[in-house]
N, C-alpha and C positions, 0 to 999 in steps of 0.2 A: 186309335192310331196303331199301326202294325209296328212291330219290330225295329224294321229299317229305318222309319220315322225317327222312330224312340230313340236308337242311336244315333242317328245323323242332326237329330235338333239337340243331343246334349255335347255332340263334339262343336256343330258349328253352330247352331242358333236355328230356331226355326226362323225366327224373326228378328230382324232389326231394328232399334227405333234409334234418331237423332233429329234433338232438337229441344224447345224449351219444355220444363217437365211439365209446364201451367199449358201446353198448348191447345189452342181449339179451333187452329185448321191444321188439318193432314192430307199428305196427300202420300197414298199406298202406290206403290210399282216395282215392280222385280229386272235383274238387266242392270245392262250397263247403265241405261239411264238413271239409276238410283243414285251415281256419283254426282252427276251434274246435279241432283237434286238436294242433294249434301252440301254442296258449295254453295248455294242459294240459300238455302234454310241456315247455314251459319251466318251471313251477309245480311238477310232480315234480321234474325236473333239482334246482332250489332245495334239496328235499328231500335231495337225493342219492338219488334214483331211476332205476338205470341202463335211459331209455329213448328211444324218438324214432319221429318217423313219418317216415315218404316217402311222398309226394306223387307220383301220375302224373299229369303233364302231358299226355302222348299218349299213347291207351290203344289204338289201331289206324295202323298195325300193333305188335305188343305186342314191343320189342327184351329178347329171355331175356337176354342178356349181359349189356344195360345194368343192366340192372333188376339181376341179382346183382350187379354190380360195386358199384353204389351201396349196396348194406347194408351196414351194420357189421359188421367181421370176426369179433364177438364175439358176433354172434345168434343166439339159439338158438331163438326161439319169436317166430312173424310171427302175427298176426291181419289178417285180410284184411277189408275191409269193402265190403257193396256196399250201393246203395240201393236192390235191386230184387229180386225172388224169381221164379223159376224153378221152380214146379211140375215135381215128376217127373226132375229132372235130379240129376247127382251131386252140384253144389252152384252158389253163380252164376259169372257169366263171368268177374268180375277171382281170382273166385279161382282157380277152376281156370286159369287162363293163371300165375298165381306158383304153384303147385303144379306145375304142369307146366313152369316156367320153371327151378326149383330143380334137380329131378331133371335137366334135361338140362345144367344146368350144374356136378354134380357137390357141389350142399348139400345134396342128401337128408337131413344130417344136422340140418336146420330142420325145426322141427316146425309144420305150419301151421293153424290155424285158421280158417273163416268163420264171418260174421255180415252180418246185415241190420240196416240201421239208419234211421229216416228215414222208413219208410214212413208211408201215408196222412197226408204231412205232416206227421208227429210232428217235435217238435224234437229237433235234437243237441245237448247239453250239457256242461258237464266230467263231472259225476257219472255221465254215461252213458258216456263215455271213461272214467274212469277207473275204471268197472267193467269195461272191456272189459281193462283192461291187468292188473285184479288175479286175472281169470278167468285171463289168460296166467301170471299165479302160482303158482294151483294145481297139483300134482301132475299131474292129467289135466284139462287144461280142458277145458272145455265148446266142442264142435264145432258148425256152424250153427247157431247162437243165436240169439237178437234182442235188441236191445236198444231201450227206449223205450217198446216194448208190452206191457202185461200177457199172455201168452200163456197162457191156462188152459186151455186145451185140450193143446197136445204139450208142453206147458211148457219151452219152447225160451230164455226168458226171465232174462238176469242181473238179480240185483239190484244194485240202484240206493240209494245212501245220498242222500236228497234235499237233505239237509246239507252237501254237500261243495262248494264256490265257489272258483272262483281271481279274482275280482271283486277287485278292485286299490279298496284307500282314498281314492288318491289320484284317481281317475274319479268323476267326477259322473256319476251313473246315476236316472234322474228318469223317472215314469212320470206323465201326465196323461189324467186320466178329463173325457172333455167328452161331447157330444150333436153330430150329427151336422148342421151347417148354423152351430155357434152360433164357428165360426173357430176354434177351437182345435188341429185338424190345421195350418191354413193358417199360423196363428202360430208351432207349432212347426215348422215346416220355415224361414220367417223365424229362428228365434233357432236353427237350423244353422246359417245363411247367416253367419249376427251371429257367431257365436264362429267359423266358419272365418276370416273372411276380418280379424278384429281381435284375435286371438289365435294362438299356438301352438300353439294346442292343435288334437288329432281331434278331429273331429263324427262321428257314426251315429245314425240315425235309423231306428226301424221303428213306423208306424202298420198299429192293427189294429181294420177295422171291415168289416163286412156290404156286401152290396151298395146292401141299401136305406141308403145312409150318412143321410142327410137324417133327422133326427131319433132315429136307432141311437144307442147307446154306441160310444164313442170312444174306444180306449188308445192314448197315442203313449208309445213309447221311446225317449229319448235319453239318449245316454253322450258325456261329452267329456273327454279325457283326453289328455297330455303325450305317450302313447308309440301308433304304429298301432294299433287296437282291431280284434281279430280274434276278436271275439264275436259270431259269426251265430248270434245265440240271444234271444229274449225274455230283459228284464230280470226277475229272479227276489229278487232284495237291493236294493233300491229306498233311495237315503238320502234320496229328495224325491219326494214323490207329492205330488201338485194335484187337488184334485176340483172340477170349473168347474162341476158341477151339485150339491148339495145334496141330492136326494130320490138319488141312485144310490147313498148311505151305506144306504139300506133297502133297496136292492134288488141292488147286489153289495158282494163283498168287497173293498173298493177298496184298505185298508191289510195285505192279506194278503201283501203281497212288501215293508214297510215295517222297514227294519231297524234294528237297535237306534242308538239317538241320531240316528234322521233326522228328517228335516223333513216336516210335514203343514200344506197350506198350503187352505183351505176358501174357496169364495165361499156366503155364506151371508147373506141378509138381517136375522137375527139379530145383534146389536151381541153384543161380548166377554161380558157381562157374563150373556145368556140363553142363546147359542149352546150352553154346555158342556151343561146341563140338558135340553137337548133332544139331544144326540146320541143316537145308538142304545147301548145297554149294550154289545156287542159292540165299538163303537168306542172309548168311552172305554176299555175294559178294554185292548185294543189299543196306543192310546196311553201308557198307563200303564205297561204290562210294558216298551212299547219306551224308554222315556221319550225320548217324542218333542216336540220342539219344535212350535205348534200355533200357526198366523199364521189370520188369518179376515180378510175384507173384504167387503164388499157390493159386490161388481163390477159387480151389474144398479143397482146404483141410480148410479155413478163412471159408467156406461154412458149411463143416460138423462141424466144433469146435462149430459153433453159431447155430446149430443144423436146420440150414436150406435144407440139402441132397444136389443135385446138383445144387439148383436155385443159381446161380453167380451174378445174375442181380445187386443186391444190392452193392456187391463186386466190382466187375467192374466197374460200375457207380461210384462210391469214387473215385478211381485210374483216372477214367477221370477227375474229378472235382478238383484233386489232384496235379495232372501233369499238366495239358491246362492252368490253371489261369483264368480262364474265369470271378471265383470268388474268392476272395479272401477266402486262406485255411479255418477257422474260419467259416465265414459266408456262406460258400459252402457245409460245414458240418451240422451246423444248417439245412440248408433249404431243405437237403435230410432227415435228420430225422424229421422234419414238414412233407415233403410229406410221410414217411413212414408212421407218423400219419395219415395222412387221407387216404391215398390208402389200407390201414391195417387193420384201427379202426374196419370195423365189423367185423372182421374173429378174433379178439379174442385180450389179451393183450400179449398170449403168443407167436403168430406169430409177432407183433410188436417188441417186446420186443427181438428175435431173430434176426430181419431186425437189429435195433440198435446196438448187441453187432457185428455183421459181420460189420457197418461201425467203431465200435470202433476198431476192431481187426485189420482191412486193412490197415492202414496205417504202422502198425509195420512191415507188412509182406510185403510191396511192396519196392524191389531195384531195384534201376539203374548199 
């Protein structure tokens, strides 16, 4: 191992391992993916599932030594995983380097598996980990696999239980449908900033829209939770979806990740009392199985009263800080008008001053 090696695996680790120290399935992968892989192997461990991953840190030059030292003395079955395929080759590079790393280190007696995972920016998820770890169950697993992708052609492809979540109770996991221009990206990255920096708690955040953002549909994902969140994955178990636009109830499936006893929170120019009757049958039906709790407010009209036209951002965002709990009412309120102080301050006192009376006006107008 050269120099740079030497130094850079005694600052940071060549390798990583987590997981039980008796374990004898592993599954090796470098990337972001390593995190999702973490959150799963602690959630079987719970189980009494003897398993764990490692983590490569430095993947060039690849140290054989390190890398078997750091396994569990008790493995019998490694799944290798790469993000990349390799036409026409024996299999891809991280695996063949632990296939070749074993044998020269004398564990020939590991039995090793590859797969691909990830491709054309498919997500990684538990349920796709933890089909990877129950194929290392079977008798003969399944050798270069894939997982993520429907493969109907060499059918290379584990299945996948789409039911299976290690998504924690106690994490606020909140999905917001808006349009692209009307602030509701810009808001939710504000109400990160709001729960990092006056609570406890982790903030993540993943917004997901098109290039043309300006008038596109809008998903933003946020979790915020008591313990580091090492879910690089869209939220799938929603306990709070917000739909800041009204007509996208006919046009997607906005409560299809909304899980049982969450929160659905509508801006809807409809008052309580006609909103239900016009929802789409799909939605109500929806609501009903989840029984979910069902807030609605007319945010374009709390919008135009504070003389902001159709920016809802501000609107909206209260109704979330309002209903989640995330903060205490009081102090949730405060810390959105401090951030409107500073996100505001140059553009004058009378845009401020208008931010402030839409959060004083919102709460009078939001019912459940």
């Amino acid at each position: 191992m050269d120099r740079f090696a030497e130094l850079t695996g005694r600052r940071y680790g060549l390798f990583e391992y987590h997981g039980a120290t008796d374990a004898e399935r592993v599954i090796v992968l470098m990337g972001s993916g390593c995190e999702a892989v973490h959150e799963t192997v602690d959630f079987l461990n719970a189980q009494n599932e003897k398993v764990g991953v490692l983590k490569v840190r430095l993947y060039r030059p690849f140290d054989a030594q390190a890398f078997v030292k750091m396994l569990p003395a008790n493995v019998r079955r490694i799944a290798v995983l790469d993000r990349t395929k390799e036409p026409g080759a024996g299999g891809e590079p991280l695996y063949l380097d632990c296939v070749n790393a074993l044998h020269e280190q004398g564990r020939a007696d590991v039995q090793v598996v590859g797969g691909r995972y990830g491709l054309s920016s498919k997500e990684f998820t538990p349920a796709m980990i933890k089909a990877v770890f129950d194929n290392l169950a079977q008798p003969s697993p399944k050798n270069h696999f894939t997982v993520g992708i429907e493969d109907d052609l060499s059918h290379t492809s584990l299945d996948v239980d789409p039911n299976f979540s290690t998504e924690r109770d106690d994490v606020v996991r909140a999905q917001f449908f808006g349009l692209g221009s009307d602030g509701t990206v810009g808001a939710n990255k504000e109400s990160i900033k709001i729960i990092g920096e006056n609570t406890d708690y982790f903030a993540q955040g993943y917004f997901v829209y098109d290039s043309k953002k300006s008038g596109a549909m809008t998903i933003s994902h946020l979790r915020f939770g008591p313990r580091p969140i090492r879910s690089t994955y869209l939220i799938t178990k929603a306990n709070f979806v917000a739909c800041h636009q009204a007509f996208l109830l006919e046009t997607s499936d906005v409560l299809r990740d909304l899980a049982p006893g969450g929160t659905f929170l509508l801006n809807s120019s409809l008052g309580p009392d006609r909103v239900w009757g016009r929802l789409p049958e799909n939605v109500q039906r929806r609501l009903i199985e989840q029984r979910a709790k069902f807030f609605v407010i007319d945010g374009n009209k709390v919008a135009r009263d504070a003389g902001m036209g159709g920016r809802i951002n501000t609107v909206m965002q209260t109704c979330f800080f309002a209903i989640s709990g995330v903060l205490p009412a009081q102090q949730a309120i405060e810390a959105i008008k401090d951030s409107i102080r500073k996100t505001y301050g140059k553009k004058g006192d009378e845009v401020v001053e208008m931010n402030l009376r839409a959060v004083d006006q919102t709460l009078a107008h939001l019912t459940k």
